[in-house]
N, C-alpha and C positions, 0 to 999 in steps of 0.2 A: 577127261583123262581116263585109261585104261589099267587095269590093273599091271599091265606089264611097267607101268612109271611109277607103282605104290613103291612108299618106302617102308621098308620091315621092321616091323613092332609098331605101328600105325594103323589106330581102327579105320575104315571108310563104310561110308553109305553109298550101296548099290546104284545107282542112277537107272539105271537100261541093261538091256542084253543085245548086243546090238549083233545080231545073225539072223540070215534068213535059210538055215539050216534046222529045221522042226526039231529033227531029231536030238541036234545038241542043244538046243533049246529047252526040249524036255530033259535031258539029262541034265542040267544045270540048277531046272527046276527039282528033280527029286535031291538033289545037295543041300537046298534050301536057300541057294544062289538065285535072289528074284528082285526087282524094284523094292526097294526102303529097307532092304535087309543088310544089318552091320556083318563085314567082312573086314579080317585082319591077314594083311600079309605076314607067316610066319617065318619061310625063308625062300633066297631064290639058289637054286640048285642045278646047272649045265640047262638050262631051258625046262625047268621044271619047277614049280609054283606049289607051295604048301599055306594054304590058308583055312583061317579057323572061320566058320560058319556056324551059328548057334554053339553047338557044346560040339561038334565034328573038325576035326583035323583034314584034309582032302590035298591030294598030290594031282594037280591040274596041266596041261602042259601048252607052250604057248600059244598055240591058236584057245584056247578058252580064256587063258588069260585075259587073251585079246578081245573079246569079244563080252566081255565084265565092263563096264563104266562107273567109275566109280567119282565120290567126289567128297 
């Protein structure tokens, strides 16, 4: 499942990043968005994704959503 199917206020566990775009790869990786890392969907917003990552707040928008597996 993808973060675009998390429900809000619900911790998950990272699973994958599933792109083969480097760049957003690395950008996801400086968020702290990586395999076994807890992510919390805070809210969804007209295709716009606010989730909590360690002690960070982050407005994501739907292709990175998409591209989180979460489980």
């Amino acid at each position: 499942m993808t973060l675009l199917n998390a429900r809000i206020g619900e911790k998950y566990i990272i699973t994958c990043i599933e792109t083969n775009d480097e760049e957003l790869n690395n950008f996801l990786f400086t968020l702290g968005c990586y395999s076994g890392q807890e992510i919390t969907l805070v809210s969804k917003i007209s295709g716009n994704y606010v989730v909590s990552i360690k002690d960070g707040r982050y407005n994501i928008d739907t292709d990175l959503a998409n591209a989180i597996v979460i489980s």
